[in-house]
Each structure stands twice: as C-alpha cells, then as structure tokens.
KOLPA-109419 format. One record per atom (N, C-alpha, C): residue number from 1; residue in one letter; chain; atom name; x, y, z. Coordinates in steps of 0.2 Angstrom, whole numbers, plus 5000, padded with zeros to 4 digits. Layout:
<donus>
+-----+------+-------+------+------+------+------+
!  nr ! rest ! kette ! atom !   c1 !   c2 !   c3 !
+-----+------+-------+------+------+------+------+
! NUM !    A !     A !   CA !    X !    Y !    Z !
...
+-----+------+-------+------+------+------+------+
</donus>
This chain:
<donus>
+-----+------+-------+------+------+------+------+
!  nr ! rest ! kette ! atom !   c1 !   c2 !   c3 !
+-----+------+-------+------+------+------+------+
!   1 !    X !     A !    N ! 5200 ! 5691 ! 5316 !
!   1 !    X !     A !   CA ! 5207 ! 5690 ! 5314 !
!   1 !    X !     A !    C ! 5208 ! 5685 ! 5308 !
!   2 !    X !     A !    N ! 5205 ! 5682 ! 5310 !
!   2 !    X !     A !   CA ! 5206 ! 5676 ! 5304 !
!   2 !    X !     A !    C ! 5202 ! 5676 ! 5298 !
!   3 !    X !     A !    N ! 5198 ! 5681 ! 5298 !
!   3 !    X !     A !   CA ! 5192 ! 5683 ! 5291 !
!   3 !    X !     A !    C ! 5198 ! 5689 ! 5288 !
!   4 !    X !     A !    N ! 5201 ! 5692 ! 5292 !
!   4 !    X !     A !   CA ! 5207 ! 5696 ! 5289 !
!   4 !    X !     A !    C ! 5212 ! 5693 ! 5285 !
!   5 !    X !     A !    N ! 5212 ! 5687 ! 5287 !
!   5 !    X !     A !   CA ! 5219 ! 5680 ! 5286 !
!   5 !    X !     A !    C ! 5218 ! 5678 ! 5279 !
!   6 !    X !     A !    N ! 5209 ! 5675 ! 5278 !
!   6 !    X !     A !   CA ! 5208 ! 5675 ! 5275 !
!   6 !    X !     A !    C ! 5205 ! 5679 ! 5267 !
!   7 !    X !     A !    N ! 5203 ! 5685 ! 5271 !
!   7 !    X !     A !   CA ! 5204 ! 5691 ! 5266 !
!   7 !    X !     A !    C ! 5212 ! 5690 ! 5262 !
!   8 !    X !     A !    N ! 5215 ! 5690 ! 5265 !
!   8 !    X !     A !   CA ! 5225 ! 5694 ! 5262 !
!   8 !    X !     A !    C ! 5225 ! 5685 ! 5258 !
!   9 !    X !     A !    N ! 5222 ! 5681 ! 5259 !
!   9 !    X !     A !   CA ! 5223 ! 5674 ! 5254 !
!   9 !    X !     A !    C ! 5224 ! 5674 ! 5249 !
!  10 !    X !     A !    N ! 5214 ! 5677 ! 5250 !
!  10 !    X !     A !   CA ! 5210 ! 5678 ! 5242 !
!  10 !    X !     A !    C ! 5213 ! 5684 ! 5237 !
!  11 !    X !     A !    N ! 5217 ! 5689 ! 5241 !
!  11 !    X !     A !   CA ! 5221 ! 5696 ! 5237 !
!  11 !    X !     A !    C ! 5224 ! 5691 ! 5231 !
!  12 !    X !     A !    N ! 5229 ! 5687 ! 5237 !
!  12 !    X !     A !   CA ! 5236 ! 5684 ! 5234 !
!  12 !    X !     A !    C ! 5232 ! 5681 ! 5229 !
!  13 !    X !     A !    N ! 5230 ! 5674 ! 5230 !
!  13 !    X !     A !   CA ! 5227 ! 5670 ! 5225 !
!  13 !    X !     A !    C ! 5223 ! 5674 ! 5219 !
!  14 !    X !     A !    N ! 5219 ! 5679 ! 5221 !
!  14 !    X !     A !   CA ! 5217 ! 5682 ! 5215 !
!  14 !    X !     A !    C ! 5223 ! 5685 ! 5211 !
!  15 !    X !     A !    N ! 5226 ! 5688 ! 5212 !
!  15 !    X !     A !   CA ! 5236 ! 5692 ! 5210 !
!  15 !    X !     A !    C ! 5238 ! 5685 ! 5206 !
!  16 !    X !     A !    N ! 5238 ! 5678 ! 5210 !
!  16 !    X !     A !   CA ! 5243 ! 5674 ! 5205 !
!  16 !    X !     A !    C ! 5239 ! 5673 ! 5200 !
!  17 !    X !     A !    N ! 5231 ! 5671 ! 5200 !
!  17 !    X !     A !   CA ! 5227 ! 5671 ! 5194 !
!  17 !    X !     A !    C ! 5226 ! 5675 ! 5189 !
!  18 !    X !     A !    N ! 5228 ! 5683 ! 5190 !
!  18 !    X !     A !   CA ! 5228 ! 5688 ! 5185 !
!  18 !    X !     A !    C ! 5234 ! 5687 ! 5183 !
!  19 !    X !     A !    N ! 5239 ! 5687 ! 5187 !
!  19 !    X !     A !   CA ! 5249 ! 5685 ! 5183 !
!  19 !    X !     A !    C ! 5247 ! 5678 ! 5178 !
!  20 !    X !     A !    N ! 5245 ! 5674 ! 5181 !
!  20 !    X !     A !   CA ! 5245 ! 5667 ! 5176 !
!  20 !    X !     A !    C ! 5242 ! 5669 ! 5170 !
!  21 !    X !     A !    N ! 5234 ! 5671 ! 5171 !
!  21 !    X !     A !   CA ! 5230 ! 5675 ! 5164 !
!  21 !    X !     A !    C ! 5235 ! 5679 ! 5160 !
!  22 !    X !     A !    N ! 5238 ! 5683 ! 5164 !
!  22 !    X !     A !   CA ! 5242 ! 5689 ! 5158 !
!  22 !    X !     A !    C ! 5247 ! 5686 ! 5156 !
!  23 !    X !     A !    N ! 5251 ! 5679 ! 5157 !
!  23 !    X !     A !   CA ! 5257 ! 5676 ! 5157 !
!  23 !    X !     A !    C ! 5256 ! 5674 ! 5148 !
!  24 !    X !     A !    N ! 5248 ! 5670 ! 5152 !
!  24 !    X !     A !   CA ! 5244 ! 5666 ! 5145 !
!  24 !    X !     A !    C ! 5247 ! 5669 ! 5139 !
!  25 !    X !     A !    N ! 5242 ! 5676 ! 5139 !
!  25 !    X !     A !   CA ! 5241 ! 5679 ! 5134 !
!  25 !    X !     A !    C ! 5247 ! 5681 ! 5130 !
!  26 !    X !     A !    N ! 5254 ! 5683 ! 5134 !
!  26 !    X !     A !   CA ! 5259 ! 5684 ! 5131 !
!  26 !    X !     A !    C ! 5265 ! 5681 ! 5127 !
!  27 !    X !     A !    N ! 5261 ! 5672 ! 5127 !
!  27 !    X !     A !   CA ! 5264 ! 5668 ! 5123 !
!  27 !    X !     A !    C ! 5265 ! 5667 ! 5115 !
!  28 !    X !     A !    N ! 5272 ! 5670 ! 5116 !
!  28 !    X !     A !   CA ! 5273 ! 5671 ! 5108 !
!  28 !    X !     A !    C ! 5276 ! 5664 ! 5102 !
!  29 !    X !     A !    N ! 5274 ! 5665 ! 5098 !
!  29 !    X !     A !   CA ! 5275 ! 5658 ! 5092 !
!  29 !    X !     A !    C ! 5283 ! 5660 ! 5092 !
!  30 !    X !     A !    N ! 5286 ! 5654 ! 5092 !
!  30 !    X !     A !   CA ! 5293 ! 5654 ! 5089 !
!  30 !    X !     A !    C ! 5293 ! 5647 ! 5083 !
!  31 !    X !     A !    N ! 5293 ! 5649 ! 5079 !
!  31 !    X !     A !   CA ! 5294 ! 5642 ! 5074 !
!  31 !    X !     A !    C ! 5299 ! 5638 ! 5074 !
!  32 !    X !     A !    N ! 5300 ! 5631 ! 5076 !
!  32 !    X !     A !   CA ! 5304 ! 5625 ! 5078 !
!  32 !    X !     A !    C ! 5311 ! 5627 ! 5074 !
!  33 !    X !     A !    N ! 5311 ! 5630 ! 5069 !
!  33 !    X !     A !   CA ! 5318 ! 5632 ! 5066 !
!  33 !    X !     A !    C ! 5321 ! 5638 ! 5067 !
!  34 !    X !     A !    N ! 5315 ! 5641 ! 5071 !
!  34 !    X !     A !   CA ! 5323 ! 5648 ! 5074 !
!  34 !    X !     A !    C ! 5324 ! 5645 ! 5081 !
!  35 !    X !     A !    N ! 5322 ! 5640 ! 5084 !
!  35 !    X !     A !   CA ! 5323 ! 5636 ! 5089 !
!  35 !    X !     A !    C ! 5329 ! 5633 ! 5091 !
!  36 !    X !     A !    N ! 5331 ! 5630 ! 5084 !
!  36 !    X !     A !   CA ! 5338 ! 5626 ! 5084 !
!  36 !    X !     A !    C ! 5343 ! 5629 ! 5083 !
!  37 !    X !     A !    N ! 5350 ! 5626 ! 5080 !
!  37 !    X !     A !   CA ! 5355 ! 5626 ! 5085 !
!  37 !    X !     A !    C ! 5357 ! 5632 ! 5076 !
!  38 !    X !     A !    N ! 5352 ! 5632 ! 5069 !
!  38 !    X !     A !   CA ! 5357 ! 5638 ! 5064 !
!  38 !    X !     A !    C ! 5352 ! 5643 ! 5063 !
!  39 !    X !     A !    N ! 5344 ! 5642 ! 5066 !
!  39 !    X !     A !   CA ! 5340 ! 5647 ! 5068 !
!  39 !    X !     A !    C ! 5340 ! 5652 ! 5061 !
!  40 !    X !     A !    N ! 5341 ! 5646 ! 5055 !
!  40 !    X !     A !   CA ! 5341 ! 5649 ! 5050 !
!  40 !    X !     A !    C ! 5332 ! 5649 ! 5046 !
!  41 !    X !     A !    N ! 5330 ! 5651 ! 5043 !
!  41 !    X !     A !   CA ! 5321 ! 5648 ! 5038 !
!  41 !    X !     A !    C ! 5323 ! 5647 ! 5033 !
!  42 !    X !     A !    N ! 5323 ! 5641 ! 5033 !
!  42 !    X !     A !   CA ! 5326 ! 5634 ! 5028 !
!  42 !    X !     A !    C ! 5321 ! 5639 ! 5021 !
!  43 !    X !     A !    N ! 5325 ! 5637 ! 5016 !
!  43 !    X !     A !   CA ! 5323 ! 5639 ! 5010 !
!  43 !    X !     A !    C ! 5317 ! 5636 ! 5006 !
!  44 !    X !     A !    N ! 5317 ! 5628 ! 5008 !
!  44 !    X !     A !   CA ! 5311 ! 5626 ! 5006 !
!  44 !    X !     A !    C ! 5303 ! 5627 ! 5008 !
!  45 !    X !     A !    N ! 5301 ! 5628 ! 5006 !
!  45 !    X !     A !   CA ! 5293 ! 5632 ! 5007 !
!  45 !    X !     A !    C ! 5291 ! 5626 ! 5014 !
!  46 !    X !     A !    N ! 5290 ! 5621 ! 5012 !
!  46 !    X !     A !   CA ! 5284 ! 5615 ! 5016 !
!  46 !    X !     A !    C ! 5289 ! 5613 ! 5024 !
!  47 !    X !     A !    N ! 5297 ! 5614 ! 5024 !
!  47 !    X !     A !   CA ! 5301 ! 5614 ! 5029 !
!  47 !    X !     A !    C ! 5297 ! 5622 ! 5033 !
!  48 !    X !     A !    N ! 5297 ! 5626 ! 5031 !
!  48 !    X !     A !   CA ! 5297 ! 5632 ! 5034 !
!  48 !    X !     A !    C ! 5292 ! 5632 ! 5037 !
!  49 !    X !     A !    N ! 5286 ! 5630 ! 5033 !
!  49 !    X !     A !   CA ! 5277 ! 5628 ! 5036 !
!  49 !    X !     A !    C ! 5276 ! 5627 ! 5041 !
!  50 !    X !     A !    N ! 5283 ! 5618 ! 5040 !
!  50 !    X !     A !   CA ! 5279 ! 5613 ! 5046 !
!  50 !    X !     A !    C ! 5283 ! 5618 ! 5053 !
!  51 !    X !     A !    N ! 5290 ! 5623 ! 5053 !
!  51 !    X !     A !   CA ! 5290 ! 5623 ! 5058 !
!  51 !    X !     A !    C ! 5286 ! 5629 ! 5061 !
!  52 !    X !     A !    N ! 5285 ! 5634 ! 5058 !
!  52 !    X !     A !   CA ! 5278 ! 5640 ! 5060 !
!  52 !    X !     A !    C ! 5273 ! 5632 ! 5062 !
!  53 !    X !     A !    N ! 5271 ! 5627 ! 5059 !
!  53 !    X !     A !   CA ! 5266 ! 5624 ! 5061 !
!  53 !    X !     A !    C ! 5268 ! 5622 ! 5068 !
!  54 !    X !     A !    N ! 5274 ! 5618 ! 5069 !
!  54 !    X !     A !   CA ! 5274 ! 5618 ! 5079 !
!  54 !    X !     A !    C ! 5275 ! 5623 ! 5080 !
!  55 !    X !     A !    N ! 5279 ! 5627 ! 5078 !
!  55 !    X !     A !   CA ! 5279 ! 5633 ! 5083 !
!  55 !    X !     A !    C ! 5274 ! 5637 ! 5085 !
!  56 !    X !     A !    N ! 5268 ! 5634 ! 5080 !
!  56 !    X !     A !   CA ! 5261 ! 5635 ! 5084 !
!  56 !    X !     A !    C ! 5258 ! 5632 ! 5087 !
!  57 !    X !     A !    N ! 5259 ! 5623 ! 5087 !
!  57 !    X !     A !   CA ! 5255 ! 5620 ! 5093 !
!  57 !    X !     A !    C ! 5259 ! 5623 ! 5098 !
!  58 !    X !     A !    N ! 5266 ! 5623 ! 5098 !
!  58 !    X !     A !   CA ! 5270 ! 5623 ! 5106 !
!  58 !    X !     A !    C ! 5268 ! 5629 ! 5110 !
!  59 !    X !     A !    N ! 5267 ! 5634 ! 5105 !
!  59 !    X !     A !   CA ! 5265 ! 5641 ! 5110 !
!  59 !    X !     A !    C ! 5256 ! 5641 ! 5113 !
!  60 !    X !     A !    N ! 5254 ! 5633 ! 5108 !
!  60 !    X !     A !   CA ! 5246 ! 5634 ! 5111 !
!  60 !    X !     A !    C ! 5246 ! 5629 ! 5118 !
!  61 !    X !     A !    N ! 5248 ! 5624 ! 5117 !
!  61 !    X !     A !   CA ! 5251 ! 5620 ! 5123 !
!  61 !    X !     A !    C ! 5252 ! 5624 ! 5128 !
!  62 !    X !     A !    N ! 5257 ! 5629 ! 5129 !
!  62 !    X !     A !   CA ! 5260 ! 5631 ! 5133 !
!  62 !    X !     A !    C ! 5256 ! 5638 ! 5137 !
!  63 !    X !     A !    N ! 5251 ! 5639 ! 5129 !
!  63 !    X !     A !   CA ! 5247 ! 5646 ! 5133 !
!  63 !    X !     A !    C ! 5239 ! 5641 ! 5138 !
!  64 !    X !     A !    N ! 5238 ! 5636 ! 5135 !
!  64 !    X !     A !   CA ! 5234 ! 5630 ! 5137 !
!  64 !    X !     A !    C ! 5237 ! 5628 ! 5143 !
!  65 !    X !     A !    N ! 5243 ! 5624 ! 5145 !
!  65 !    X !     A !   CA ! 5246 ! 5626 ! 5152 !
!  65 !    X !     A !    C ! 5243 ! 5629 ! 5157 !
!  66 !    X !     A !    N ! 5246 ! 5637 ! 5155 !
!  66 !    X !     A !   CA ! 5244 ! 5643 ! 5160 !
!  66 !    X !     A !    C ! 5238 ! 5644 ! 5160 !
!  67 !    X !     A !    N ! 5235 ! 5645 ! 5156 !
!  67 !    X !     A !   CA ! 5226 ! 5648 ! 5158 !
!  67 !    X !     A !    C ! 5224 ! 5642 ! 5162 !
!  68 !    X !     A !    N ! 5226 ! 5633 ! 5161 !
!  68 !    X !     A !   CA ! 5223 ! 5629 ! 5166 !
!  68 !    X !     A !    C ! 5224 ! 5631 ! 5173 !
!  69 !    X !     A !    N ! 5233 ! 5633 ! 5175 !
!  69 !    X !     A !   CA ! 5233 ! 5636 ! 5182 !
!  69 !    X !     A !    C ! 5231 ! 5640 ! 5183 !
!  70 !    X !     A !    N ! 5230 ! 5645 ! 5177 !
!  70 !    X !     A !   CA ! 5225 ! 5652 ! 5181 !
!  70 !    X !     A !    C ! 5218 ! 5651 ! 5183 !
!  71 !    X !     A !    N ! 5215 ! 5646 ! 5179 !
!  71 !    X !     A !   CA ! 5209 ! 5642 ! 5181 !
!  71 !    X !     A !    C ! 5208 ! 5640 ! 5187 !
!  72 !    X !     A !    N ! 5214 ! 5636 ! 5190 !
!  72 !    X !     A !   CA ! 5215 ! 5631 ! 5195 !
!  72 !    X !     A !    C ! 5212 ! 5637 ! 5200 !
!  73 !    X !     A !    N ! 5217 ! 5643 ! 5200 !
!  73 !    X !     A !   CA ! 5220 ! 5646 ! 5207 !
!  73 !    X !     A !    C ! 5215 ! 5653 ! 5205 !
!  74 !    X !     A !    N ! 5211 ! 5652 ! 5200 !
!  74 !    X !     A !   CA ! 5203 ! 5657 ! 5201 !
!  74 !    X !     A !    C ! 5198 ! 5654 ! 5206 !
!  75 !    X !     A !    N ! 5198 ! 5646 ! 5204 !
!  75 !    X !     A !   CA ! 5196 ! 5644 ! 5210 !
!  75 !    X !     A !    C ! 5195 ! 5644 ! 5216 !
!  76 !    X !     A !    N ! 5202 ! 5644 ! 5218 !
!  76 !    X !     A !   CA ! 5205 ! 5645 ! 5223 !
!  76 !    X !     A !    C ! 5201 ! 5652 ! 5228 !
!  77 !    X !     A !    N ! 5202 ! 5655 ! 5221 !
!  77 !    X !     A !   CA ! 5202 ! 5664 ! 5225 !
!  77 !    X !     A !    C ! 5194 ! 5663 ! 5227 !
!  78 !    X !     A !    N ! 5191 ! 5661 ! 5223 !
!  78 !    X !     A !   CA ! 5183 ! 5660 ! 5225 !
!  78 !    X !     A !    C ! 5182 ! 5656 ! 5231 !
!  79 !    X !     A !    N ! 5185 ! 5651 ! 5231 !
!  79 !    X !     A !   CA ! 5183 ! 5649 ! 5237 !
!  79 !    X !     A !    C ! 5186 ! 5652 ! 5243 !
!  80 !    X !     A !    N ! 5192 ! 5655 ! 5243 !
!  80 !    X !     A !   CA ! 5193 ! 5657 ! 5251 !
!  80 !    X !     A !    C ! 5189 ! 5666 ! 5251 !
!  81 !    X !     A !    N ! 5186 ! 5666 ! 5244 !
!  81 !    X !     A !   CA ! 5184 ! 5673 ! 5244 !
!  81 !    X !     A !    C ! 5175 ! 5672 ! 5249 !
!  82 !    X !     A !    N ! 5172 ! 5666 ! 5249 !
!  82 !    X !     A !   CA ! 5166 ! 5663 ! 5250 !
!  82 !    X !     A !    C ! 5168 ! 5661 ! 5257 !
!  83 !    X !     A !    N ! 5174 ! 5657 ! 5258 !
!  83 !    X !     A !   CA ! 5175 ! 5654 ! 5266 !
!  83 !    X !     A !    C ! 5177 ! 5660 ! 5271 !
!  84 !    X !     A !    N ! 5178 ! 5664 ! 5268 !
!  84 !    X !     A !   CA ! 5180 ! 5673 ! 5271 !
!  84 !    X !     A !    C ! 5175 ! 5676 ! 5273 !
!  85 !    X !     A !    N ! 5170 ! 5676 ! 5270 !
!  85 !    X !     A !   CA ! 5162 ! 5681 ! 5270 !
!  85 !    X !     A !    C ! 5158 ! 5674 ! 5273 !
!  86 !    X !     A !    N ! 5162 ! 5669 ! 5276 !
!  86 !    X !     A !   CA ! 5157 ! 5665 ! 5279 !
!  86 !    X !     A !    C ! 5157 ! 5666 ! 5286 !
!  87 !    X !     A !    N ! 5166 ! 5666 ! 5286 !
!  87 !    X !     A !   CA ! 5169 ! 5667 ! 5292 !
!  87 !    X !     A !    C ! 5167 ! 5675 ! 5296 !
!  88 !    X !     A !    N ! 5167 ! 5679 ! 5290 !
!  88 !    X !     A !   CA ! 5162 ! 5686 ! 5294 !
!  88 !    X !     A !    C ! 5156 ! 5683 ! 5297 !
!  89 !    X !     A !    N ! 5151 ! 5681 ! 5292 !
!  89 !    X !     A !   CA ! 5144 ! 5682 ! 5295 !
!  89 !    X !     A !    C ! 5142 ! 5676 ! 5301 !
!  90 !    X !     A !    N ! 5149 ! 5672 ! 5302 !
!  90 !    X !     A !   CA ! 5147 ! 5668 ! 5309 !
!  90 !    X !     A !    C ! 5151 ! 5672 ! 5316 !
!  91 !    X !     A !    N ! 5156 ! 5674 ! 5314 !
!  91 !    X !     A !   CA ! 5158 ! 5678 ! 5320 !
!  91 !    X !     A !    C ! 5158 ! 5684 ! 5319 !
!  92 !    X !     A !    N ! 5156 ! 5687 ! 5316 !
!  92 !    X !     A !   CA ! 5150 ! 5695 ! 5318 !
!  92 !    X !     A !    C ! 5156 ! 5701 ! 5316 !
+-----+------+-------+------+------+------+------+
</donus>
C-alpha cells in the first residue's frame, strides 16, 4: 500500500516538474518601458535598447527561477520514484 502511496507522489512531483519546465519556457520578454505607467517606446534609440535590454535580463531571471524549481522537484520525482521500487523489492 504504501509503494502505491509512494507511486501517486512521484506522478504528482513528476506533473509539478513538467508545469514548472513548460512555465519556463513561456516566459515572455517585456521591455521596462511597456512596463510603466505610459507604456509608450520612447523615441530615443539607446532609451528603447536599454529597456528591451532589461526586459531581457528580467524574463531570464525569471525563466532561471523556474527551471531551478523544476530542477529542485525532478529531484524529487527521482527520488521517491527510487524509494518506491525500493519499497516494492523489500515487501514483495
């Protein structure tokens, strides 16, 4: 029963790791000036640059974030997918 328990864990954790992964990859760039409050692209060329330029670190941050937790909780999935197949081959 409890290798069952542990089976329905490793689904779940595998499930949040595959949401996390696919969350990653649908981080989109918003450049710091369509962000504020006139969400206008300033006219000046090197104004417009730097904000495409955060608006690229922040969306790599952010996809950098998530792939950590989908890391954390593949982990996860590995281990209880091992302590699972352990818990079969000692209680039969």
């Amino acid at each position: 029963m409890i290798a069952l328990v542990m089976a329905g864990l490793t689904f779940i954790a595998g499930c949040v790791s595959a949401w996390l992964w696919f969350a990653a990859s649908r981080v989109t760039i918003i450049p710091s000036w369509a962000q504020g409050a006139s969400r206008f692209e300033p006219v000046d060329q090197q104004a417009s640059q730097a904000g495409w330029t955060a608006g690229i670190l922040q969306a790599a941050e952010r996809g950098a974030r998530l792939n950590a937790r989908a890391a954390l909780w593949s982990g996860v999935t590995a281990f209880l997918g091992g302590a699972s197949q352990v818990l079969v081959a000692f209680t039969g």
